[in-house]
Each structure stands twice: as structure tokens, then as C-alpha cells.
N, C-alpha and C positions, 0 to 999 in steps of 0.2 A: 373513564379512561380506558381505551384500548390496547390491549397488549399484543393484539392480531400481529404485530411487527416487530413485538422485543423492545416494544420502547420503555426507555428510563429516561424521563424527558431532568434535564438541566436546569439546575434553578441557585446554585450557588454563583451569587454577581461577583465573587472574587474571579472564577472561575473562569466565568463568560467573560468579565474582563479583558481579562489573561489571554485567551484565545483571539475575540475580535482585535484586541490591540495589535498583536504577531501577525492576522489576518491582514488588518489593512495597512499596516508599515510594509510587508511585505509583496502585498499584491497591487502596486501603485502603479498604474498604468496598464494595468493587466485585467484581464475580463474576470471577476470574481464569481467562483461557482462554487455555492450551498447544495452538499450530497446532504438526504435525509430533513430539511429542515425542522420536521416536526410542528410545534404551536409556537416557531419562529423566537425560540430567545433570546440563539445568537446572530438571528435576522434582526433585530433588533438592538442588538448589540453593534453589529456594522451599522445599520446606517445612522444610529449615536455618531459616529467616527466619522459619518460623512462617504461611505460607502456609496457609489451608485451604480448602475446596472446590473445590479446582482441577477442570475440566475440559479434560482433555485428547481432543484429535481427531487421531489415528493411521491412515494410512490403510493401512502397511504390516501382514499379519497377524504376521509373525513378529516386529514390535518391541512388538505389542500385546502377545506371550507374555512377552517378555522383561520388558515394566516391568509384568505382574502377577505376574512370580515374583520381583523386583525391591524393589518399591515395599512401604513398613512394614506389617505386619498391621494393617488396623483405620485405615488413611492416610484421613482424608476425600478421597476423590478419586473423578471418574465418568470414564471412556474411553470415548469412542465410535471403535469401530474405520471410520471413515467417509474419506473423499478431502474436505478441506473446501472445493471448489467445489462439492460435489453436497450439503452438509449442511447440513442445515435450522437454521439459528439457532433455530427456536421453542423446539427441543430443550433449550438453555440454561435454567438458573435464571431465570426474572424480575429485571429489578434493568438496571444500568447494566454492559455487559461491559469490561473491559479485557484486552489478546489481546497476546502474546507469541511469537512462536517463532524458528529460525533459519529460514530459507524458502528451498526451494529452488528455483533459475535460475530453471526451464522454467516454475514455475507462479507467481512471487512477483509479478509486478503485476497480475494476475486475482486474487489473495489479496489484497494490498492494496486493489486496488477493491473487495472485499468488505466487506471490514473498515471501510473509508472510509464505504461504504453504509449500515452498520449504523446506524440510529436511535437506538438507543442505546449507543453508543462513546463510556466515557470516554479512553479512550487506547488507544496501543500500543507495545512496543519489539519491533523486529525486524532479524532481521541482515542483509544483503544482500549480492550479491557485488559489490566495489567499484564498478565500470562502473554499475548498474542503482543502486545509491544516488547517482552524482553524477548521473544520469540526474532520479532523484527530485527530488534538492537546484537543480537548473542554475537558474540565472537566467539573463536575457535576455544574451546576448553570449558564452553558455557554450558549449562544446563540446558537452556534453550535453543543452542546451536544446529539450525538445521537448512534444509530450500530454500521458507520463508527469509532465513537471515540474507542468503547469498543472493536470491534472483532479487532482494527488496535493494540490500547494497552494491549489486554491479549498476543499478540506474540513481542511486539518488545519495547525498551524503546527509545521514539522519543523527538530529540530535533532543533532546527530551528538552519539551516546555516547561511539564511541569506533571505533579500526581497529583490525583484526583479521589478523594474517599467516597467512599459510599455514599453518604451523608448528604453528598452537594446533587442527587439525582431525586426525582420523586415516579415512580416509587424505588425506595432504595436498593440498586444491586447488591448480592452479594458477594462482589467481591470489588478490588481496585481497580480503579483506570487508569490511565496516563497518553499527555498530550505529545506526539511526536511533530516536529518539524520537518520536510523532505526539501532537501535544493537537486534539482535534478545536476546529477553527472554519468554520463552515459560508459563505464569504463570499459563496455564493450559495444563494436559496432551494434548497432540494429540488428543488421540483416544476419548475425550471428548469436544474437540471442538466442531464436527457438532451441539451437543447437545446445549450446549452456544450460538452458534451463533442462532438454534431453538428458545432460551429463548429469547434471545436477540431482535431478530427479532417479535418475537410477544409480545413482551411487547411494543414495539414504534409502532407497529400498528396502534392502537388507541390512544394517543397519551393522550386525553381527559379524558378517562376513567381509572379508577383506577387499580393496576399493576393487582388482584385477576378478576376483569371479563377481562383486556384486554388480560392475559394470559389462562383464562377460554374457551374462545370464541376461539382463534389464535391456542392452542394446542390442544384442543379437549379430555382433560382433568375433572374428576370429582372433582367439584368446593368445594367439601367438604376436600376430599384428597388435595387439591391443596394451599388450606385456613390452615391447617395444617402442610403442606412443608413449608410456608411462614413464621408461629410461629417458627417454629422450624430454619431456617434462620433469625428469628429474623426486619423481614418485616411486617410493618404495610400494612394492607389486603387496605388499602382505598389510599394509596401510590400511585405517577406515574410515568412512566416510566422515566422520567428523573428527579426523583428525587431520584435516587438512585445513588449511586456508584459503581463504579467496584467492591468494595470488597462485595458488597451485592449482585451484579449478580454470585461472586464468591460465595458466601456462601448458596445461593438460590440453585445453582447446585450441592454444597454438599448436603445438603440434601433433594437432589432430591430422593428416594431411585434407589436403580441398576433398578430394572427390569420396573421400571417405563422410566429411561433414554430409552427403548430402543423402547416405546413407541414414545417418544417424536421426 
């Protein structure tokens, strides 16, 4: 067993149950994409369910060997032996994606931003290890409340499948998982994203400092101007960064004026 990748490969059939079933009620008509597959359990879980065209994206070579000596003669299925930060979505069938996998630590909120990005994302279920999904889920007054919370909920509305022990992986993590579901809703345009995730990101900078210098400092921004975006968003200037909500990082970016966003 190779750890080269952080793998805790999945073997609890509640489990996989669990996942594949939400996988394929959910992704009906939709091109199904397996991140990470691994030695294929919840590849094998979908096509139980009657799954077909799956693509999977395997960046380890030696689990690519294992689920084509593995996987049915004749399985509608494409592998791309790829890392899926570095892989090209074009590669995909045409159509609406829905994406799937357990994700591991080091690289699951770069994969989620991915996937979030995606123009055409009907959904997603994916496992997380517990920490980084309350991280996801945190509201304002939460322990975990931070970036990952806001840039994951201005694209998708997320609700928990389900938790995962230790127990149900081999070899055993040390610590909890849990399966989040994503429906995308985009509550801010696109093309104004980069900009939000800009606010976003330098307002938790400084974490300490209040939202008016820690966004002063971070965007490079005149503090007089800046102090007058925050009135007019209706943000107290001594405020910090997590102690705002979503709808106030939303309203902050309204009136942010245009030509200033492009600054930012």
C-alpha cells in the first residue's frame, strides 16, 4: 500500500453506500466525474447503481494499474492518469459535470475551488477530513469561520451527507471525516468573483485588526476612500473580519465603485 498520495483508501459499505447512492440520484443526466479514484470502491459503487460513463481522474500510476486490471471488461469508463489541479476540464465530455471523490487534506480546497469554478457544475459529493468540512460549512460566530467558508458559499448551497470515523478507512486516519453535498448557486456574478475572493482574502489577513486597516493594508487602497465604501455598505470601520457575514462581504463589494474593482 502506497502512502506517496495520503491515501486512506475506503472500505466501510455503509459508507460507500451512502456516497454512490447521493452520487447517482444526483448526477442523472450529467457526465459523472470520480476525483482521486484510488483501487476504485466507490467506482464500483456507481456502477452497482448503473452508473455509466464515468470519468475518472487518478493521479497515482500504480492505482491507475490496479482499477484497469480491476474495473468489468467492456465498463463504460475513460481514466485519465492526470493530478486534477493540472487537468484540463476540456478533456471532459461536453454536457453539465457532476464530480465526486474522497479528497485528500493537502490538496482538497484547491480542488474544491476547482470544481466550484467550473461553468458547468451540476453538483458535487465529496468527503472531507472533519476540520476542513466545518471549515467549509462555518457561519459567522463559528470556530471555523473563515475564506474557505465564504468563497466555498457565495458558489454552492452545502449541506452534510453524513460523518465518517476513522474506522470505515484502511489505513485508519486519525482523525474524522465527513461527506458534504454542493448544489451550485452562484450568488455573485462570475466575473466579480476574483474581486471577492481579493476582499475576502485580505480582510482575514490580519485577523486581529479591524476590517478598515486590515483591508487598508492587504489591497493597497486609499483608507479615506475605503472608510466611505464601508459607510455606504453599512460596515462598522472598527469591525473584524469575522465578524461579518456573507451578506456584508456581499454588500461591501457592491459598493465597491466599478473602476475602483479593477484596481482591486
Amino acid at each position: 500500500m502506497r502512502q506517496k498520495y495520503g491515501q486512506n483508501f475506503l472500505v466501510n459499505r455503509g459508507v460507500i453506500d451512502k456516497i454512490c447512492g447521493a452520487a447517482v440520484n444526483l448526477s442523472r443526466g450529467k457526465i459523472l466525474v470520480e476525483i482521486g479514484p484510488g483501487r476504485g470502491a466507490l467506482t464500483a459503487g456507481l456502477l452497482e447503481r448503473g452508473a455509466r460513463g464515468l470519468q475518472l481522474v487518478e493521479i497515482d500510476p500504480e492505482m491507475v494499474k490496479i482499477l484497469r486490471a480491476s474495473l468489468p471488461a467492456g465498463a463504460d469508463i475513460n481514466i485519465f492518469e492526470k493530478d486534477f489541479l493540472d487537468f484540463n476540464l476540456n478533456l471532459l465530455p461536453r454536457g453539465d459535470k457532476f464530480f465526486m471523490g474522497n479528497l485528500p487534506y493537502i490538496a482538497a480546497a484547491e480542488i474544491l475551488d476547482k470544481v466550484l469554478a467550473e461553468e458547468n457544475l451540476s453538483g458535487a459529493v465529496f468527503m472531507f477530513q472533519r476540520e476542513m468540512a466545518r471549515r467549509i460549512t462555518a457561519a459567522r460566530g463559528r470556530e471555523f469561520y473563515g475564506p474557505l467558508s465564504l468563497l466555498s458559499q457565495a458558489r454552492a448551497n452545502i449541506e452534510s451527507l453524513c460523518r465518517v470515523s476513522p474506522g470505515s478507512f484502511n489505513p485508519p486516519p486519525k482523525v474524522e471525516s465527513e461527506v458534504l453535498v454542493f448544489t451550485p448557486e452562484r450568488k455573485i456574478p462570475p466575473a466579480e468573483f476574483p474581486v471577492f475572493k481579493k476582499i475576502v482574502n485580505a480582510a482575514f489577513a490580519h485577523k486581529r485588526k479591524n476590517i478598515l486597516n486590515s483591508l487598508t493594508e492587504n489591497l493597497k487602497v486609499d483608507k479615506t476612500a475605503l472608510a466611505e465604501t464601508l459607510s455606504r455598505a453599512k460596515i462598522a470601520p472598527n469591525a473584524r473580519a469575522q465578524e461579518l457575514a456573507f451578506e456584508d462581504y456581499l454588500n461591501f463589494l457592491e459598493a465597491v465603485p466599478a473602476y475602483s474593482k479593477l484596481l482591486i
